[in-house]
GUKETI-269023 format. One line per field, with one value per residue (C-alpha): x, y, z; residue in one letter; residue number from 1. Coordinates in steps of 0.5 Angstrom, whole numbers, plus 500, padded with zeros to 3 digits. Layout:
BEGIN
x <- X|...;
y <- Y|...;
z <- Z|...;
aa <- A|...;
i <- NUM|...;
//
This chain:
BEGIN
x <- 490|490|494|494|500|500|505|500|503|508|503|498|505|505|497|499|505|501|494|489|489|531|534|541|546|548|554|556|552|547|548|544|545|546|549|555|552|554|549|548|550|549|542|539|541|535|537|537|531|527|530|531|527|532|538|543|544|551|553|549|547|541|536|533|531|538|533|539|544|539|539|546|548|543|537|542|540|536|528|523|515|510|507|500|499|493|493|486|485|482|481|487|490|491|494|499|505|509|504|500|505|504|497|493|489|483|484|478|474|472|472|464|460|457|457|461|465|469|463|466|460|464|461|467|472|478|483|480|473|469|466|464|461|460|462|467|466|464|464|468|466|464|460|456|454|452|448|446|443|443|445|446|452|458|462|456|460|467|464|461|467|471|467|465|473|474|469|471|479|476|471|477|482|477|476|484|486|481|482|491|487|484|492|495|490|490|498|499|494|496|503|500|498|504|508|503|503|501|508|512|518|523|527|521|518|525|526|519|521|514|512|505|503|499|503|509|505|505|512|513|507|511|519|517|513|520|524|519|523|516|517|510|504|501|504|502|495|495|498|492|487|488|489|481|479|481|478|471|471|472|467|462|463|466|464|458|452|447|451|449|455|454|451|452|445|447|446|453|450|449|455|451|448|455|456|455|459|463|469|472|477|480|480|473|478|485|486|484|491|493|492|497|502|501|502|507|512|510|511|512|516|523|528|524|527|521|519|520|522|518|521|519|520|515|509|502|497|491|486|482|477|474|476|472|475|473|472|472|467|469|463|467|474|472|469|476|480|476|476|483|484|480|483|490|494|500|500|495|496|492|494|488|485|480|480|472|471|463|465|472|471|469|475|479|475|478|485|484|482|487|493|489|490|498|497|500|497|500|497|499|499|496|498|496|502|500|501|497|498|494|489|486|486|483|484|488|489|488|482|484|492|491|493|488|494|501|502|499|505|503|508|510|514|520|524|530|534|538|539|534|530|528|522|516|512|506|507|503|508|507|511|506|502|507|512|516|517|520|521|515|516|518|516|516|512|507|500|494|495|503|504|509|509|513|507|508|505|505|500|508|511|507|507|514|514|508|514|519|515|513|521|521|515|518|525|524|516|516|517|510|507|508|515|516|512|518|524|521|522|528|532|531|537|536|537|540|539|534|529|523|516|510|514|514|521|520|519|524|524|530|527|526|521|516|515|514|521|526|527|526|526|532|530|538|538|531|534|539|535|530|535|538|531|530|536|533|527;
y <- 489|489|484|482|482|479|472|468|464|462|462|456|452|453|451|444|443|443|439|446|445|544|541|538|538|530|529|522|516|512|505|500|494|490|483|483|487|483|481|485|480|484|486|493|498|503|508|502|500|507|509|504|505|512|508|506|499|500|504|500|493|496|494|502|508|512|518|520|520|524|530|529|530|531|536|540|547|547|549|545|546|544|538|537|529|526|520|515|513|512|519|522|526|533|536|531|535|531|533|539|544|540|538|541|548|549|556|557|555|559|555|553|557|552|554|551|558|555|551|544|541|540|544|546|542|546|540|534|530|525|520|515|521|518|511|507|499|496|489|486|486|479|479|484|481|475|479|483|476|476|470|473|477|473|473|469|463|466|470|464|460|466|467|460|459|465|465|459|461|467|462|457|462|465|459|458|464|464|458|461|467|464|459|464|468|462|461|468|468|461|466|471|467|463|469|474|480|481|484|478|478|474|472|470|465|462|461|458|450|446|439|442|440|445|451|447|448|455|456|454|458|464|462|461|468|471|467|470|478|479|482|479|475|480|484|477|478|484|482|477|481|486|480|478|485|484|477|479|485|481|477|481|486|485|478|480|478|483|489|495|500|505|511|517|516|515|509|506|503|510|514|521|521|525|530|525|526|532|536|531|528|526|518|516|512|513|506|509|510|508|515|518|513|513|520|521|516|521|527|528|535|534|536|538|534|531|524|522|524|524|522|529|536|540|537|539|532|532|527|524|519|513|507|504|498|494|494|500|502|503|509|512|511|514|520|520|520|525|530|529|530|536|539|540|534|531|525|520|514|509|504|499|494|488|482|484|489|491|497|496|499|506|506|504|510|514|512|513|520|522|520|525|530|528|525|519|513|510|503|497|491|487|482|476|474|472|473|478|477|471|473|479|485|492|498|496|500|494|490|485|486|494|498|504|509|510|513|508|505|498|497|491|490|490|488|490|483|485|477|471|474|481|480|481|474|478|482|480|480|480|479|484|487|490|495|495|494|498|498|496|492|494|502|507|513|517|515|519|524|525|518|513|507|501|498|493|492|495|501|503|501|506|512|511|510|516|520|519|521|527|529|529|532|538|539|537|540|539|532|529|524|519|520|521|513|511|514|510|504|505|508|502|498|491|486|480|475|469|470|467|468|468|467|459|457|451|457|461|465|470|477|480|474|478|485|489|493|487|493|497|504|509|516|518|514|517|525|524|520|526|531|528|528|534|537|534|537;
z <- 499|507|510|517|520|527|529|528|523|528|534|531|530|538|538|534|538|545|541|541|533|477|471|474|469|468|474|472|468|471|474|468|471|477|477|483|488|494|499|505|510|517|520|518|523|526|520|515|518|518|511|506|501|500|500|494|492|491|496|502|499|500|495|495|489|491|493|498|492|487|493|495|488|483|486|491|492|486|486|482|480|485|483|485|487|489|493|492|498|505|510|511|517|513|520|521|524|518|513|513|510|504|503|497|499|492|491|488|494|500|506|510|506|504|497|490|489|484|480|478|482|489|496|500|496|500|500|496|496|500|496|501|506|513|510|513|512|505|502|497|490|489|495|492|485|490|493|488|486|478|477|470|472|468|474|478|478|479|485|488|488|490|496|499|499|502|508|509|510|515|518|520|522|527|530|530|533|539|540|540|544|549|550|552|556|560|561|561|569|571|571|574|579|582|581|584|579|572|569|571|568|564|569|573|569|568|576|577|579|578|577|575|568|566|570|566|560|561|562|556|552|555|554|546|547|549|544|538|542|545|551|555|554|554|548|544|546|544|536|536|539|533|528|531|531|523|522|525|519|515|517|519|513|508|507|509|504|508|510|506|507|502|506|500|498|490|486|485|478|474|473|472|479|481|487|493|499|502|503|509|507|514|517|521|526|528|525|519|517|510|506|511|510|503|503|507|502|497|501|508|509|508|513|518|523|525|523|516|508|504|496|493|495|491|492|494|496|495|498|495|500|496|499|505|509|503|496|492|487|480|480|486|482|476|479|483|478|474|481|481|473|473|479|477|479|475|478|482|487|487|492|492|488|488|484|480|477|474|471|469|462|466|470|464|461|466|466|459|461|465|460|455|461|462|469|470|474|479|481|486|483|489|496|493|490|485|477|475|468|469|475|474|478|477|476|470|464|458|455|451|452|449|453|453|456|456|463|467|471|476|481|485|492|494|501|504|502|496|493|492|498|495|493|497|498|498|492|486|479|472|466|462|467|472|470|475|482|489|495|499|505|513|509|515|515|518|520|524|530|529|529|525|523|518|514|508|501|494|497|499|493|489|492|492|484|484|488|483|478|482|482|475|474|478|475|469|467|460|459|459|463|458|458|465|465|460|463|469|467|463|468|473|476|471|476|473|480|481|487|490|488|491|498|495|496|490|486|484|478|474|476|468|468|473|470|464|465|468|473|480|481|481|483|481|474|473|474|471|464|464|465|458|455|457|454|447|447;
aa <- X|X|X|X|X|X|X|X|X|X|X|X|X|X|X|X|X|X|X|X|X|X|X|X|X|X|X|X|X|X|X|X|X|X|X|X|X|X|X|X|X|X|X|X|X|X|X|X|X|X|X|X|X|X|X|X|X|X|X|X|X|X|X|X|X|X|X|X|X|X|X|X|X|X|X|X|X|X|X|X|X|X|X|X|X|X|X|X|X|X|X|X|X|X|X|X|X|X|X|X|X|X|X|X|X|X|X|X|X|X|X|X|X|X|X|X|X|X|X|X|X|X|X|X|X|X|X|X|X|X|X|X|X|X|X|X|X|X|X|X|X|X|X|X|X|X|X|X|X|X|X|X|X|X|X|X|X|X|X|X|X|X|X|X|X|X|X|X|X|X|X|X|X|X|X|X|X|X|X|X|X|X|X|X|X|X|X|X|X|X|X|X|X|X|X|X|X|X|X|X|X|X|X|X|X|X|X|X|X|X|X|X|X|X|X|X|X|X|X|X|X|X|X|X|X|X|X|X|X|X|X|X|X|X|X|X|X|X|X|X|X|X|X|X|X|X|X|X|X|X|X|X|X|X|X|X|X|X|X|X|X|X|X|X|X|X|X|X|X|X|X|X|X|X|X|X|X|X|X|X|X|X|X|X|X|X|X|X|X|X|X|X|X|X|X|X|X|X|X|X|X|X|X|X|X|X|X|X|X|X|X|X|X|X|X|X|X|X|X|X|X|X|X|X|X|X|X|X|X|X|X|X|X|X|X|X|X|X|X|X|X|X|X|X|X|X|X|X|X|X|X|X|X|X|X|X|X|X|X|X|X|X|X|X|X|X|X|X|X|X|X|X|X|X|X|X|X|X|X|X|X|X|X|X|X|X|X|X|X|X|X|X|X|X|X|X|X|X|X|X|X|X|X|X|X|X|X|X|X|X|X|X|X|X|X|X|X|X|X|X|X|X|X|X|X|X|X|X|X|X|X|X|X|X|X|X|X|X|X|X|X|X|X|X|X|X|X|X|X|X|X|X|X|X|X|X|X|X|X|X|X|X|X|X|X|X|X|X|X|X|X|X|X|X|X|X|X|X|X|X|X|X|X|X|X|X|X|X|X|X|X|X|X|X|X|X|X|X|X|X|X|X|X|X|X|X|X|X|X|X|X|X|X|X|X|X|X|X|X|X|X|X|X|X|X|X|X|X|X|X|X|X|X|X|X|X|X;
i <- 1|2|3|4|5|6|7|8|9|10|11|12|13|14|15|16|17|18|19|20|21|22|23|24|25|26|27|28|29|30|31|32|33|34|35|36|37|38|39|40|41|42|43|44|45|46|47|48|49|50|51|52|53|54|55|56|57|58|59|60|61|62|63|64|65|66|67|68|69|70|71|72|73|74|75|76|77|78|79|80|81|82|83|84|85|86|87|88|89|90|91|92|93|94|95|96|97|98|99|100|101|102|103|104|105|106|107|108|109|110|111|112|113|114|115|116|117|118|119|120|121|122|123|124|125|126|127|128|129|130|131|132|133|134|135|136|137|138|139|140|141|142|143|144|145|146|147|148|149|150|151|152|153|154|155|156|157|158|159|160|161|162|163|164|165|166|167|168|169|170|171|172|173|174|175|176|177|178|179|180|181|182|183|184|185|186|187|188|189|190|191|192|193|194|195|196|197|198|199|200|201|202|203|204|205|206|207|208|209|210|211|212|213|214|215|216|217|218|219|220|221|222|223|224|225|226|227|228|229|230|231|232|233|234|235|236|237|238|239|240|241|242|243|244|245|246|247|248|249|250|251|252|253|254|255|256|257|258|259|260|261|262|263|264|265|266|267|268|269|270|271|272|273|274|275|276|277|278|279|280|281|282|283|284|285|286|287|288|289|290|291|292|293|294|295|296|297|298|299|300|301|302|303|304|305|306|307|308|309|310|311|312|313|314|315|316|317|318|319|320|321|322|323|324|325|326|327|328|329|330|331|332|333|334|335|336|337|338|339|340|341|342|343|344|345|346|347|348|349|350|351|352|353|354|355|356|357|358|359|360|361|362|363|364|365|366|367|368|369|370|371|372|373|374|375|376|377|378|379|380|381|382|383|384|385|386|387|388|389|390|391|392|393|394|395|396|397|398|399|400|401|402|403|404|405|406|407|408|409|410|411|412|413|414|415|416|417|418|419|420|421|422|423|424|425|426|427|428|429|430|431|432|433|434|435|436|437|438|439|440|441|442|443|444|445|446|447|448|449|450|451|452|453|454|455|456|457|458|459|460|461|462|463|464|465|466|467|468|469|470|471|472|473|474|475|476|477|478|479|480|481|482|483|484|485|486|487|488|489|490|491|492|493|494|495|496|497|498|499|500|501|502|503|504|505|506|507|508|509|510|511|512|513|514|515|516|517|518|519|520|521|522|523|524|525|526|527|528|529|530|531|532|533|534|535|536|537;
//
C-alpha cells in the first residue's frame, strides 16, 4: 500500500531523450448533493495545500469533509465523550509534540514491572501492543506461499504469476534508475567542475557558453532539473536515491524468497500461540513513519498552535503495531483487532492490505468481532488503482458477497481538484466493495521526531473517515457503530460529475459508478445526520 514517490517518472523521459534507456441542535440543512460546484481554477495557497482535507466543497471549491464548518458551527464549545481509536499499524512516535497528549494510557497496567497487572495476557501494554517485537521488514504474502513451496496451496499459480511479473517490474526499475542516478551524478560533477564549486546556481549553469558536447549534455540535464521547480542536481540525487533505497527493499525483502523476517518466535499458522511481541509501539527507524501520519489525520491535538489539526477532538490513539515494511500477516490482524476490541476501542484504523490472504476467513471472524462489540472498522481500499469489486483485496469483511459486518467501512482517495480530476489515479475504487471515498492525496500530518509531512494514498483517506466516526462517536454516544457506519455513507456529498479512473484519461466513468455510497465524506452533514438520529432515539 506504499508508493514511491520520487520524479522518476519525468527523469526516465530525460534517460529516453538523452538514449541512457455534545449534541448539537441541527443549525441548518446539510448539502445532499453537488452538481454545479465551480471548479477551483487557481493554485491552492500554502494554507489549502496543508489543510484541504477540512475545508468545505462549497465555500472553497475545495473537495474537503467540512471539518472546519462542523467545528465552527456545529461542536462550538461543546464537550464530547473520549473515544478511544486504535490505529493497526507500523510503530508509532507516542511522544510526538503533535500527539503525546492524545495517546491511550491502559490504566489497569503498571509501567515496566514486567508484570500483566490487568490479566488480558499482554506484559506491560501501558499504551498498545507489538506484534512484530524487533521485527521491521517482511515479504509480501505471495511470495510466502512460494516459499512455503506447497504447490497445493489454491493461490500457488496466482502467486507465481503475481510474482514473476512483479520481480521482474522491480528488477527493471533498478536497472532504470541507476542508470538516471548515475546521469545525472556525472552532469552534476561535470558542472562542478567547469564552475568550480558544488552548490553552483541557476544562474550559473545558464551562462556557461561551450562547444563541448558532453558538458552541453549536462547543462541541459541540469535546466530540465531546475524546470521540474528542483532547486540542485543534488536535490534530484537525493529523490532518486530514496526511490533506489525503496526499490532494493523491495527487492531484497519483500520479493525475497529466502528472507525470513518473522523474529517473534511464534508459528504464524496457528492462531492459539498468542502473546508474542512487546509493549514497544514505537518506530524501529525515523522513516518508519506511516502510524504517526495516520495518527495525526485522526488526532493531532487541536489548536495547540503547533503542526497540524487532528478531525476529532476527544479522542485517545491506541497504537497497535502490526504492520512490517511488507506484508501483514493475518494472525497479527486478528490478534490486532482483538487487542484493540477488548481494550476499549470504538473505532480501528486499518490502513493496510495486500492482494492474498491465507487466512482471511479469521480476519473476517475478527471484523465480524468487532461489529459484535460496536467497534467500527476502517480499511483503506488499496493503491493500485484498480476495481476491488473484481481484484481482491484484504482485509474485507464479505465471502461470497455476504457481508459478515455492518460496521466495516473501505474508503477510497480523493485529490484537491474538485471536477474530472478528483479522484486519486492511485486509489482502488469499487462499486460494491468500497463505500466512500475521502480526501486522501497531498495530506500533510505528523511524522517521527516532531516532524510533518504530505503523504498520499488511501491510508490518509481512512483515518480521515475513522476520525469522522470518532467525531460522532463522541458527541452522539448512543448511536451505535453500525449507525455511525450509515450515517457515513448517507450523509456524504452525492457527486454527480464524471472523473478519470485509475489515473487513465481513456477511462472515464460517473463517479456513483465507483463506490458503494455514490459519496464522499462530510464531517458537517454527518453531525448534523446523527444529531437528528439521536434526537429519535
Amino acid at each position: 500500500m506504499r508508493r514511491i514517490k520520487t520524479i522518476a517518472a519525468s527523469a526516465f523521459l530525460l534517460v529516453l531523450f538523452f538514449g541512457c534507456g455534545g449534541t448539537a441542535a441541527v443549525l441548518s440543512t446539510p448539502v445532499e448533493n453537488i452538481d454545479t460546484s465551480p471548479l477551483k481554477v487557481s493554485e491552492l495557497t500554502e494554507y489549502e495545500k496543508l489543510n484541504w482535507s477540512h475545508l468545505d466543497l462549497v465555500k472553497d471549491t475545495i473537495p474537503g469533509m467540512s471539518v472546519n464548518k462542523a467545528y465552527s458551527e456545529i461542536i462550538k464549545n461543546k464537550r464530547g465523550k473520549t473515544v478511544i481509536v486504535a490505529v493497526l499499524d507500523s510503530g508509532m512516535d507516542i511522544n510526538h509534540e503533535d500527539l503525546n497528549d492524545v495517546i491511550w494510557t491502559n490504566k489497569g497496567e503498571i509501567p515496566n514491572n514486567g508484570k500483566d497487572d490487568d490479566k488480558n495476557g499482554y506484559v506491560d501494554d501501558i499504551h498498545g501492543w507489538n506484534f512484530l517485537g524487533d521485527g521491521y521488514y517482511e515479504q509480501f504474502e505471495y511470495v510466502r506461499i512460494l516459499a512455503s513451496g506447497n504447490t497445493s496451496n489454491p493461490d500457488y499459480a496466482r502467486a507465481q504469476a503475481e510474482y514473476q511479473t512483479e520481480y521482474q517490474t522491480w528488477l527493471n526499475n533498478k536497472t532504470q534508475y541507476d542508470q538516471i542516478y548515475q546521469q545525472f551524478k556525472t552532469a552534476d560533477d561535470a558542472l562542478a567542475k567547469y564552475i568550480g564549486k558544488k552548490d553552483y546556481t541557476q544562474k550559473e549553469v545558464n551562462a556557461i557558453k561551450t562547444e563541448d558536447q558532453a558538458l552541453n549534455q549536462s547543462i541541459q540535464i541540469a535546466q530540465y532539473i531546475f524546470s521540474n521547480g528542483k532547486d540542485s542536481l543534488a536535490d534530484a540525487l537525493k529523490e532518486i536515491n530514496d526511490g533506489l533505497v525503496q526499490i532494493n527493499d523491495r527487492l531484497n525483502y519483500n520479493l525475497n524468497k529466502d528472507y525470513k523476517g518473522r523474529v517473534t518466535g511464534d508459528n504464524p499458522e496457528d492462531l492459539n500461540d498468542k502473546f508474542y511481541g512487546d509493549g514497544n509501539i514505537k518506530p524501529r527507524k525515523k522513516s518508519e513513519s506511516h502510524a504517526t501520519h495516520v495518527a495525526g489525520i485522526i488526532a493531532a491535538e487541536r489548536n495547540n498552535k503547533k503542526g497540524v489539526n487532528g478531525i476529532a477532538n476527544h479522542v485517545k490513539i491506541m497504537p497497535i503495531r502490526s504492520t512490517p515494511r511488507g506484508d501483514e500477516y493475518d494472525k497479527d490482524v486478528v490478534l490486532a483487532i482483538r487487542y484493540a476490541v477488548d481494550n476499549g476501542a470504538k473505532v480501528i484504523n486499518a490502513s493496510f492490505g495486500k492482494s492474498f490472504s491465507p487466512h482471511s476467513d479469521w480476519v473476517r471472524d475478527a471484523i465480524a468481532y468487532a461489529g459484535e462489540n460496536d467497534v467500527v472498522f476502517v480499511h483503506a481500499a488499496g493503491n493500485d488503482g484498480k476495481d476491488v469489486d473484481a481484484s481482491p483485496n484484504f482485509p474485507d469483511d464479505n465471502i461470497n458477497g455476504q457481508e459478515v459486518s455492518d460496521t466495516y467501512i473501505r474508503v477510497a482517495a480523493l485529490t484537491p481538484k474538485y471536477g474530472s480530476n478528483m479522484v486519486a489515479a492511485f486509489s482502488n475504487y469499487g462499486k460494491q466493495n468500497v463505500d466512500v471515498f475521502a480526501p486522501g492525496e497531498g495530506i500533510y500530518s505528523t511524522t517521527p521526531e516532531n516532524e510533518y509531512k504530505t503523504e498520499g494514498g488511501t491510508s490518509m483517506a481512512a483515518p480521515a473517515v475513522a476520525g469522522v466516526a470518532a467525531l460522532i462517536r463522541s458527541y452522539y454516544p448512543d448511536l451505535s457503530a453500525a449507525q455511525v457506519k450509515q450515517i457515513i455513507m448517507d450523509s456524504g456529498l452525492a457527486i454527480k460529475t464524471k472523473v478519470i479512473v485509475g489515473g487513465d484519461t481513456n477511462d472515464i466513468r460517473p463517479f456513483s459508478d465507483l463506490t458503494k455510497s455514490s459519496k464522499m465524506v462530510n464531517a458537517y452533514n454527518a453531525l448534523i445526520m446523527a444529531a437528528q438520529l439521536s434526537k429519535q432515539k
